[in-house]
Steps between C-alpha positions, in 0.01 A plus 500: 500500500805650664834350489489294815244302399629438139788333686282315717310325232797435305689345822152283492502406151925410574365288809268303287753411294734388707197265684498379185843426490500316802214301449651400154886420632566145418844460764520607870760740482281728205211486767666583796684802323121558332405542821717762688419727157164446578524585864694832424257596266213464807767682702510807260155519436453531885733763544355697221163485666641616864711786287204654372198572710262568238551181326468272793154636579388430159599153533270451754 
């Protein structure tokens, strides 16, 4: 396993958590902010699939 996919799987493991989080916050404000974590960490998992070539084809 090369180093781009280490990160990948740990940026996974990072976006679990923080679906966790969300689903757990008990106010509004905790969720919302929950939220726009969680949506970066689906934005950088993106871009490190459209980065590197061979990892996106595994992926699918």
């Amino acid at each position: 396993m090369n180093r781009t996919d280490e990160m990948f799987f740990e940026m996974i493991e990072t976006y679990q958590r923080h679906a966790q989080a969300v689903k757990n916050a008990k106010y509004q404000k905790t969720r919302e902010i929950a939220e726009l974590v969680l949506d970066m960490d689906i934005t950088a998992m993106w871009f490190l699939t459209q980065r590197t070539s061979d990892t996106r084809y595994r992926l699918m």
